[in-house]
C-alpha positions in Angstrom: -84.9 -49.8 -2.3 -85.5 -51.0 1.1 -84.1 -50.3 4.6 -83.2 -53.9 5.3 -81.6 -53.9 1.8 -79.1 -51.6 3.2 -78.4 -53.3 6.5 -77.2 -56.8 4.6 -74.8 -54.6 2.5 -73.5 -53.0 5.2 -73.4 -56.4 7.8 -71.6 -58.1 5.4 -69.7 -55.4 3.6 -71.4 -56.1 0.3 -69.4 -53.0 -1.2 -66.2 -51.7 -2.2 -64.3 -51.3 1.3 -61.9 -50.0 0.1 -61.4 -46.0 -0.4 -64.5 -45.0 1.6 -65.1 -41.6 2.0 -67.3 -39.4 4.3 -69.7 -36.6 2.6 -67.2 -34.6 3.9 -64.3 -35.8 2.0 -62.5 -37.9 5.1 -61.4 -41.2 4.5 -63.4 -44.6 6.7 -61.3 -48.0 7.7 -64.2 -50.4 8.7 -62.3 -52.4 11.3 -66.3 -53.7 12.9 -69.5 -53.5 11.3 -71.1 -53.5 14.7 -73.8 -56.4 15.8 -77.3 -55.9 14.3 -79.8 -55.1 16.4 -83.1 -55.3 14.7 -84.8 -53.3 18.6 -85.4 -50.4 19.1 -82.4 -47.9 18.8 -79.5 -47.8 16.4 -79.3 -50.1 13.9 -75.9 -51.6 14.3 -74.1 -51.6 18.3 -70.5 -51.7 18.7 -69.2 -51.0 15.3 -65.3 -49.8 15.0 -64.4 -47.5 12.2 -61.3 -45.3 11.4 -62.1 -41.4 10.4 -59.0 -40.1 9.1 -56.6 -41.9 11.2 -58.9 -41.3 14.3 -60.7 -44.7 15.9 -64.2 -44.6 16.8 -66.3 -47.1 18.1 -70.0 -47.0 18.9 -73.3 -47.2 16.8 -74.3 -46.8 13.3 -77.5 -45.7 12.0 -78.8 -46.8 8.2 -81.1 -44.9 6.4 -82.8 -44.9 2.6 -82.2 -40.6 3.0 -79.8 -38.8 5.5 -83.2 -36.7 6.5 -84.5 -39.6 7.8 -82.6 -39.1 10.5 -84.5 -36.5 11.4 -88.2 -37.4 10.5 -87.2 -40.5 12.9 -86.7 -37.9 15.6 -83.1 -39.0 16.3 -81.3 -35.8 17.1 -83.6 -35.6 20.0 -83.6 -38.9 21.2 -80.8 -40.3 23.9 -80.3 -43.6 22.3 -78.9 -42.5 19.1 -76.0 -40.0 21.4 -73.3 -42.3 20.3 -73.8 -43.1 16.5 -70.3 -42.5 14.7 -71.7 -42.7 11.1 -74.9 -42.6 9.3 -74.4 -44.6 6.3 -77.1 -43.7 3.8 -78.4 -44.7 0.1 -78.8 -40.8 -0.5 -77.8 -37.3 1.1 -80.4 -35.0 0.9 -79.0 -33.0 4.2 -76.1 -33.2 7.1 -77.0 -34.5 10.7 -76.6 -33.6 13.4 -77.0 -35.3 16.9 -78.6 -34.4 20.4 -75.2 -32.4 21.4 -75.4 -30.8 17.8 -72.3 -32.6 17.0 -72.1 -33.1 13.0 -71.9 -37.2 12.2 -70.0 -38.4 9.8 -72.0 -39.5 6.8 -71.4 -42.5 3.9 -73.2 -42.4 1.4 -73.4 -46.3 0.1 -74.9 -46.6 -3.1 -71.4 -45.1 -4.3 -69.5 -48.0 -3.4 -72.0 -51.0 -4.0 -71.0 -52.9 -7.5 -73.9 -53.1 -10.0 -73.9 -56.7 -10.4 -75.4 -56.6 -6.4 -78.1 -53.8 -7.3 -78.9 -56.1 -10.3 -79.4 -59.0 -8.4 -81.2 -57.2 -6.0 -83.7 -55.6 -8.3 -84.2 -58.8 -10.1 
């Protein structure tokens, strides 16, 4: 599985939409993906979600592992302040950001169908 796998699944929301849940149990409305931004910084700019009836909009980060976030040095790093969810493939561990503020997490490979994972892996 690769990074960029997981940035055309989420850019064009290659995966059940509907029924998302954080790790945490709240329910995710993807009104934006966000606009890709293959620089330096989060990996999607602008995106617009619903978290249990709250809107957010700002960035989201994609990693392979939710401790990537921290091997990446993000929770220390200015740039990545206004991520509103870190959509994953697996979650080892929770996240936290520079102002130690917990950010919502998706795991995706639970809502991709296998006929894409297939296709991918052939």
């Amino acid at each position: 599985m690769k990074e960029d796998f997981l940035h055309y699944l989420w850019k064009f929301k290659k995966f059940e939409t509907l029924n998302l849940k954080t790790t945490q149990g709240e329910q995710i409305t993807i009104i934006k993906t966000g606009d890709y931004l293959e620089l330096a910084g989060p990996d999607f700019f602008n995106a617009q979600i619903v978290i249990e009836n709250q809107k957010w909009a700002g960035n989201v980060e994609i990693h392979l592992k939710s401790s990537d976030w921290y091997v990446h040095g993000h929770e220390k790093d200015v740039a990545y302040e206004n991520v509103i969810l870190h959509v994953v493939w697996e979650h080892d561990t929770e996240i936290f950001g520079k102002n130690n503020r917990e950010i919502p997490v998706l795991i995706l490979k639970e809502y991709v169908p296998s006929e894409i994972l297939s296709n991918y892996n052939s």
